[in-house]
N, C-alpha and C positions, 0 to 999 in steps of 0.2 A: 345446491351442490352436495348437502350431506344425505339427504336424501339416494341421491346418484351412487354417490360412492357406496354407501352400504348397500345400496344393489349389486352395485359389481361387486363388491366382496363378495355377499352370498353366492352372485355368479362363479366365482373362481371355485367357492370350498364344495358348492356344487358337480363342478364339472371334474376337480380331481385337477386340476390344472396350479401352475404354480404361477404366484406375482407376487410384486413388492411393493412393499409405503413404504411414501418419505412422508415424516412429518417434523412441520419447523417447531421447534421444544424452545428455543432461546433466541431472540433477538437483541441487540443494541445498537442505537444509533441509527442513522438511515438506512432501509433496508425496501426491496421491493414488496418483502410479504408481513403478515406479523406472524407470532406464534399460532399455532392451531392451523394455520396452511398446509394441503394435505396432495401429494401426485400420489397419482396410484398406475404403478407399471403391470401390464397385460400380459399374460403368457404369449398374444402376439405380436407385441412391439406396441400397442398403444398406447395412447395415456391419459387418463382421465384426473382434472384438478391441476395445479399450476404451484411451484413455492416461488414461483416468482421472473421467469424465465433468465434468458442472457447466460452469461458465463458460469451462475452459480446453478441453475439447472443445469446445463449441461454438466458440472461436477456432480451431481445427485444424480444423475439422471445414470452415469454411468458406475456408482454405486449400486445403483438396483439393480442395472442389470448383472454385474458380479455377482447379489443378493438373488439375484432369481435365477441365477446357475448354480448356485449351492454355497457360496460365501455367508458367514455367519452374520446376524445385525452387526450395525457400525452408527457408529454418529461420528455426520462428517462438520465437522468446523471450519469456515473460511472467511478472515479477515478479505469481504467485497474489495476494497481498494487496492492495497499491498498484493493480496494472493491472485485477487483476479480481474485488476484492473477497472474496476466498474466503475463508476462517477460518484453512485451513492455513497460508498465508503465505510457501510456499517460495516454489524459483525452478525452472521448467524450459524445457529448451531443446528443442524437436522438429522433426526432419527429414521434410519433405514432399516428395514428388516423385512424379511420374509412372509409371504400368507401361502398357506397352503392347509388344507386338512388335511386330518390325521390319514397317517398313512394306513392302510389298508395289508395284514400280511395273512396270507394264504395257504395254507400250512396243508397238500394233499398225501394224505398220509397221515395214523395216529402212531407209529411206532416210536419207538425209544430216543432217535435222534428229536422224532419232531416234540416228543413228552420232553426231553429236558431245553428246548427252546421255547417252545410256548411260555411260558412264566417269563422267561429272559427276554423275550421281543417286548411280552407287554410292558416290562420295568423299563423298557427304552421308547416307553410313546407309541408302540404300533398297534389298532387295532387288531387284533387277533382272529382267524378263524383256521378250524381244522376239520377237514372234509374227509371222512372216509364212511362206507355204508356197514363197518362191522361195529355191530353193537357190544361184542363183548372190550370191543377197544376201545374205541369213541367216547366214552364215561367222564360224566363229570368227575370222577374218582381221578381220572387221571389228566384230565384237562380242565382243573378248576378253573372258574374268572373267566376263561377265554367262553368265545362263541363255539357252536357245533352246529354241523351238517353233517346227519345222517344218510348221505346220498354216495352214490357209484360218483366216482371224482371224473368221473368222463364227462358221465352226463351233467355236473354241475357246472364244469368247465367250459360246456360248448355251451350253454344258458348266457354263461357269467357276461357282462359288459364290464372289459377292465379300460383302464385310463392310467396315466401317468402316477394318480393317487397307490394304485393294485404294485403289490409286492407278492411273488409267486415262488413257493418253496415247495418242490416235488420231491418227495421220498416215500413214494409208497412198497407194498410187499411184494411187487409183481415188475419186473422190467418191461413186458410187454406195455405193461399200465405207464410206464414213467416215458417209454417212448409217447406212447399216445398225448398225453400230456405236454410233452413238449412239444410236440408238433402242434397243436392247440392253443399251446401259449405262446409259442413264436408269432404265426399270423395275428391273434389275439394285442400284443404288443404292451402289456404292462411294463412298468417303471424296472423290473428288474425280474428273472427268472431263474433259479439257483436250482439245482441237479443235484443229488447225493450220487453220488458215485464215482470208481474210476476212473482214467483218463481214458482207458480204452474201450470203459461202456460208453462213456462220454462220446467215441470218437463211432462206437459201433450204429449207438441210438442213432447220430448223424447222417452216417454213413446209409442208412437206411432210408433217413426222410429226404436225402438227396436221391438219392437213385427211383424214389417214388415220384418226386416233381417232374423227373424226365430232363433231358439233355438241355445245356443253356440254362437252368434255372437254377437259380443261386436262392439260398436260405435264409429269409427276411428275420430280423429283428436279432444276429448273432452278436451284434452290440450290445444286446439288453442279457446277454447268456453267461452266468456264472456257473463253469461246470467243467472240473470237477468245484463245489461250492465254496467258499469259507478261505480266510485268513492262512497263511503260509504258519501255521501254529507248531507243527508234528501232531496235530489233535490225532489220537488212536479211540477212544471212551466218547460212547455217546454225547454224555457231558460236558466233554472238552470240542467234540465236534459243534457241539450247542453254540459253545462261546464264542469257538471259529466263525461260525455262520454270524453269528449278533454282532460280531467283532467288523465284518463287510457290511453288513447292513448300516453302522452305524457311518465307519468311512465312507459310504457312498451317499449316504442320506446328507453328509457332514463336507460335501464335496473337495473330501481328499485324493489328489491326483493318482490316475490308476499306475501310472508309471511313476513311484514313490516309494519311501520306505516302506507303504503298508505292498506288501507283496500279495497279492490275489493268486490263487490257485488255478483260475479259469485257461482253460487249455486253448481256447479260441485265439490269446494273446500269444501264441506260439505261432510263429511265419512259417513254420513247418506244417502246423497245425493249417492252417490258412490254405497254406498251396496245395494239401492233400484233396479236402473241399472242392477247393476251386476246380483242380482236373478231376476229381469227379462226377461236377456238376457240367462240364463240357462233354465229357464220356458217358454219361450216362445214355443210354437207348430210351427215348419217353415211351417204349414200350414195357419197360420193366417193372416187375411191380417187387416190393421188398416184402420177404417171405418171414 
C-alpha cells in the first residue's frame, strides 16, 4: 500500500491536479486503524487506502473533500463512541490536508505591472515565468529569480499544456496581443486567467471573441476570467496593482468565497455584464468575423 500511495502522489503533482491525505497521527483505545493509516482522495472522487471506514471515514472523508476545494489542513478529532456512535469506542485523531504542486504563474508580458508582481508571486509559493520575445525587457535585471521565455506569447501559449496547476496573467504592450491571449487561454482552461485592463477593454476584447465563435456560441472557461484583474484596492501604481493582483491570487488559491468581503474586480460577476454576452452570443451572425 505505500508503495501505491506514493504513486498516486506522484500521479496528482504530476498531472497539476488537486487531492488530499488523511492521515491517523493519534489513536487511543479501540479503534478500527492505528496511527500511520493513510486515504488518499483523487481529484476524481476516488480513494486509495482506508483510516478505517464506518462513520469515522465518512467524517474524514468529508474533510478532504472541503480540503480539496480549497479549505485549509485541519485535524479532525472524534471521540468513535460519543461523537459517532461506533461500538469500538476509541479516540482518533486525523490529519487532513491538501497535495497539490506548486502552482504554476504565467506572467505574458514583461512590463511594469508584471516586473513589480513577479518577486511578490514568488514570496507566495508560485512558480514564476514571464514570457515576452523583447530582449531589451525580458532581462534578468529585471526579472531576477523568476524563469524567462524569450518567445512571441502567442506562439508560446498555443504550445503550452495548461491544467488546473497553470495560473495565467496577461498584460502585455499590444491589446491586439492580450485579445489573442485570452482567446487562447479561455479554450486552453487553466486554474485562473487574469486580464490587465479596463472594464470596457475587458468587455471590448469579449465582445469580439463572441461575435467570432458565430451565433449560439457561448464563451467557455468565463468562470476561470479575472478581468478587469485584482482585489477591489483603488490600486492606481503599478506596484500597488502588483499587490492587488498577489492579493486574488492568494484569496483564491486560499479558497476565500468569491461573494465575500474580498471584493474581486472581475467584470464577469456583473448580471449586466453576463446578459450583454449572452445576447450577443445569440445575435451574432456566424458569418462575422471580428475586425
Amino acid at each position: 500500500m505505500h508503495e501505491q500511495l506514493v504513486r498516486a502522489l506522484l500521479d496528482v503533482l504530476v498531472s497539476g491536479q488537486r487531492a488530499a491525505l488523511a492521515t491517523v497521527v493519534r489513536t487511543s483505545g479501540s479503534t478500527p486503524q492505528v496511527a500511520g493509516a493513510r486515504m488518499l482522495l483523487r481529484a476524481d472522487g476516488s480513494t486509495l487506502g482506508t483510516i478505517g471506514g464506518g462513520a469515522i471515514e465518512l467524517a474524514v472523508r468529508e474533510a478532504l473533500e472541503s480540503c480539496q476545494e480549497g479549505a485549509p489542513s485541519q485535524l479532525v478529532v472524534r471521540e468513535l463512541g460519543h461523537d459517532l456512535g461506533m461500538c469500538c469506542g476509541g479516540r482518533m485523531e486525523v490529519f487532513v490536508e491538501p497535495i497539490e504542486a506548486t502552482p504554476r504563474l504565467w506572467l505574458y508580458g514583461a512590463g511594469h505591472v508584471n516586473r513589480a508582481l513577479a518577486p511578490l508571486a514568488l514570496s507566495i509559493g508560485f512558480e514564476v515565468t514571464v514570457v515576452d520575445e523583447r530582449e531589451e525587457m525580458n532581462t534578468e535585471l529585471r526579472f531576477a529569480s523568476v524563469q524567462r521565455e524569450l518567445l512571441d506569447p502567442h506562439t508560446q501559449l498555443k504550445r503550452a499544456t495548461l491544467s488546473e496547476r497553470d495560473w495565467v496573467l496577461i498584460a502585455t504592450h499590444d491589446h491586439a496581443l492580450d485579445e489573442q491571449l485570452l482567446e487562447l487561454a479561455l479554450h486552453k482552461k487553466p486554474r485562473y486567467i487574469g486580464l490587465v485592463g479596463s472594464k470596457r477593454k475587458v468587455f471590448r476584447l469579449l465582445e469580439r471573441i463572441v461575435r467570432r465563435r458565430g451565433q449560439g456560441s457561448a464563451v467557455p472557461g468565463l468562470e476561470r476570467l479575472y478581468a478587469p484583474v485584482g482585489l477591489a484596492l483603488e490600486a492606481v501604481e503599478p506596484a500597488e496593482i502588483a499587490v492587488s493582483i498577489a492579493a486574488e491570487l492568494v484569496a483564491l488559491r486560499r479558497g476565500a468565497p468569491r461573494f465575500s468581503s474580498v471584493a474581486h474586480l472581475r467584470a464577469v460577476d456583473d448580471p449586466r455584464f453576463s446578459k450583454i454576452l449572452a445576447e450577443l452570443a445569440e445575435a451574432a451572425p456566424s458569418c462575422v468575423k471580428g475586425g
